[in-house]
C-alpha positions in Angstrom: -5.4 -8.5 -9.1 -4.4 -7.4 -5.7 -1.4 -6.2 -5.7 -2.3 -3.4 -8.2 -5.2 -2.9 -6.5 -2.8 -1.7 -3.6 -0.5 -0.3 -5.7 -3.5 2.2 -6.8 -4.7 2.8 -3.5 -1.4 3.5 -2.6 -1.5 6.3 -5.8 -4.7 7.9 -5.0 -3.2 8.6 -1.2 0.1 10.2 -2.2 -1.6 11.9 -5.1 -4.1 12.9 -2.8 -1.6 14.2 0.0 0.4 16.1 -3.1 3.4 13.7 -3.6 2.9 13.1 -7.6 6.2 11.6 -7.8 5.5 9.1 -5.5 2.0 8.8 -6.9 3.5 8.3 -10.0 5.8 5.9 -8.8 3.0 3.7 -7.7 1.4 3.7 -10.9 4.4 2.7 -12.9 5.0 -0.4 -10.7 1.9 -1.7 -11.4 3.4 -2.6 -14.5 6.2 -4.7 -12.9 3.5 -7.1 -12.5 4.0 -7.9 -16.1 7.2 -8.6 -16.0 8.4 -12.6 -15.1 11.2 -12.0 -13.3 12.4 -12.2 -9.8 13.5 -9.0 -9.4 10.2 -7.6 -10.1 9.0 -9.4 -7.6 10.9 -8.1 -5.1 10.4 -4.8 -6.0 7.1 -4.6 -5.5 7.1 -7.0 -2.4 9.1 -4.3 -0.8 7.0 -1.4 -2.7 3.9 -3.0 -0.6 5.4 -3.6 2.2 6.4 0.3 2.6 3.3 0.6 1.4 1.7 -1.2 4.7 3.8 0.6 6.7 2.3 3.9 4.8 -1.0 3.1 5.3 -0.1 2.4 9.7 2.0 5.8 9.9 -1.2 7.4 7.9 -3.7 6.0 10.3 -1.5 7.3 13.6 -1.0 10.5 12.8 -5.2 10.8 11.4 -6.0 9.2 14.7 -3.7 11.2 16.7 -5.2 14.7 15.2 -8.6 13.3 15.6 -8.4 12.6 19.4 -6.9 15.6 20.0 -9.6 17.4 18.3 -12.0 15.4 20.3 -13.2 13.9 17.4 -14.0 10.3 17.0 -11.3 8.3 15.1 -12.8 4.6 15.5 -13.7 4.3 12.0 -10.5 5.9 10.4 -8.7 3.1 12.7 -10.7 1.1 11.0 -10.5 1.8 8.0 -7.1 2.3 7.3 -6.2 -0.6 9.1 -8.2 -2.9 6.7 -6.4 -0.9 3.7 -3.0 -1.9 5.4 -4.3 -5.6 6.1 -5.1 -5.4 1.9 -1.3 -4.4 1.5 0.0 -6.8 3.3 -2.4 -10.0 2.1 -1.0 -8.5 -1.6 2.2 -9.2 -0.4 1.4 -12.3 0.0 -0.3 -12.9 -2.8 3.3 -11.8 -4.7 5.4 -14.5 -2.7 3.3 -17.0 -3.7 3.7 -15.7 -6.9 7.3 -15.8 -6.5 7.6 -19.8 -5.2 5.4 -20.5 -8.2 7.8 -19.2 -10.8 10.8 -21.1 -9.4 
């Protein structure tokens, strides 16, 4: 499923940048996608969505360093920007999810 696909992704980069309680917190919404109720929903729309936002602030700053160090930064744009499309698109995937239920 996508949406806990990003919601891993998401994990793995705040673990990965040290913020274990954010990490964490990733990791325990994934099981919100268990639960059949709306506010769940909504909770992890907007998770995601801070998550996409995440992954765009992530890819600034990487790019930003990397130009200034004169080193390419192409890729990273990318790259990161395709993880942030992901994000979104599981967004979407959730408001469909959402319409479906009512």
């Amino acid at each position: 499923m996508l949406p806990a696909l990003a919601l891993l992704l998401l994990a793995a980069h705040f673990f990965r940048a040290g913020l274990t309680p954010l990490a964490a917190l990733c990791v325990m919404a994934v099981g919100l996608l268990f639960v059949r109720a709306t506010w769940a929903v909504r909770a992890l729309q907007t998770l995601l969505g801070l998550g996409a936002l995440e992954w765009i602030r992530t890819a600034w700053v990487f790019a930003t360093a990397r130009a200034a160090a004169g080193q390419p930064y192409g890729r990273l744009l990318v790259i990161l920007g395709l993880v942030a499309v992901i994000t979104v698109v599981a967004v979407m995937v959730l408001r469909g999810t959402a319409s479906r239920r009512h």
